[in-house]
Each structure stands twice: as structure tokens, then as C-alpha cells.
N, C-alpha and C positions, 0 to 999 in steps of 0.2 A: 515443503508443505506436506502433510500429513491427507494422503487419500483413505478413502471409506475402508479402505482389509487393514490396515494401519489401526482405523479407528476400532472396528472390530476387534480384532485381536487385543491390543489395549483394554476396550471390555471386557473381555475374554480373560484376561490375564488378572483384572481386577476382582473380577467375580469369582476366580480361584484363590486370590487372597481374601474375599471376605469368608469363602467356604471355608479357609484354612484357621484364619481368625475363630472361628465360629466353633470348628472342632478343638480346636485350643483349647478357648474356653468351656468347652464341651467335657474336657479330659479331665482340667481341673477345679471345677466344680465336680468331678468322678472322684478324684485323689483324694480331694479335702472330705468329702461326705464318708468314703474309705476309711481315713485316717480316722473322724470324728465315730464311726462303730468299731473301730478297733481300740480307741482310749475309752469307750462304751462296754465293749465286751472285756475288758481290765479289770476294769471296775464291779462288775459283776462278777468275774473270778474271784478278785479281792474280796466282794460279799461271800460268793461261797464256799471259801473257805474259810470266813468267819464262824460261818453260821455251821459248815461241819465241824470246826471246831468246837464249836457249843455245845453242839449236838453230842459228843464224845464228852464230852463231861459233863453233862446231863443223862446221858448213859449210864456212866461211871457212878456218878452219884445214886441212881435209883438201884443199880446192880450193890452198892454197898448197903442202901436202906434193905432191901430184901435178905442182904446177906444180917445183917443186924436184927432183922425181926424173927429171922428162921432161926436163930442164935437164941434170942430170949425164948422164944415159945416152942422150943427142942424139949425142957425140960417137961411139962406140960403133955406131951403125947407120949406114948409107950414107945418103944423100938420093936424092933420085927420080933426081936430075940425074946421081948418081953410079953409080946403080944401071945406068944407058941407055948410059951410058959401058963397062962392063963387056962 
């Protein structure tokens, strides 16, 4: 028959496996919420390297318009050389 430090202990030991239960699940609900900002912060990489990519060729793009406007409206203003001449 089971005396009262028997029974204690018993409790004792019980309430160290609920504590351990408890941290378990403590850990992974840690892992999973972990996991779920790291396939988070992926995905945001994957955005921003969309979106620099964009970004560079919308660059590119305005860097050629300028270079195409400065091209037609060259002939239109004088050169230094023509300007000394004057």
C-alpha cells in the first residue's frame, strides 16, 4: 500500500511532467511561429528583388530617354567652341 511521501512524490513527479508537457508545447508553437517568419521574410526577399529589379530598368529606361532628348536638342544650342566664336 502506497503511504502519504509515495503519494507525494507521485505528485511531484506528475506536476514535472505536466511542466515538461507544457514547455513542449511551449517550444513548438516557438518553432512553428519561427518557421512561419522565415517563409515570411522569403517572400519579402522575393518581393525585393522584384521590385529592384524594376527599379533598374526603370532606371535604364529614363537614363536612355534623357540620353535621346539631349541627342535631338544638341543641335539646337551652340557648343562652347561656338559660343567663344560669337
Amino acid at each position: 500500500m502506497l503511504d502519504s511521501g509515495d503519494d507525494s512524490s507521485t505528485q511531484c513527479l506528475l506536476n514535472e511532467i505536466d511542466d515538461l508537457k507544457r514547455q513542449l508545447a511551449d517550444r513548438l508553437d516557438y518553432e512553428e511561429r519561427l518557421e512561419t517568419q522565415a517563409k515570411e521574410l522569403v517572400g519579402l526577399a522575393e518581393g525585393l528583388d522584384g521590385t529592384r529589379n524594376e527599379l533598374q530598368n526603370l532606371i535604364h529606361q529614363r537614363d536612355r530617354f534623357f540620353s535621346i532628348i539631349a541627342h535631338d536638342l544638341s543641335p539646337h544650342f551652340p557648343s562652347k567652341r561656338e559660343k567663344s566664336l560669337l
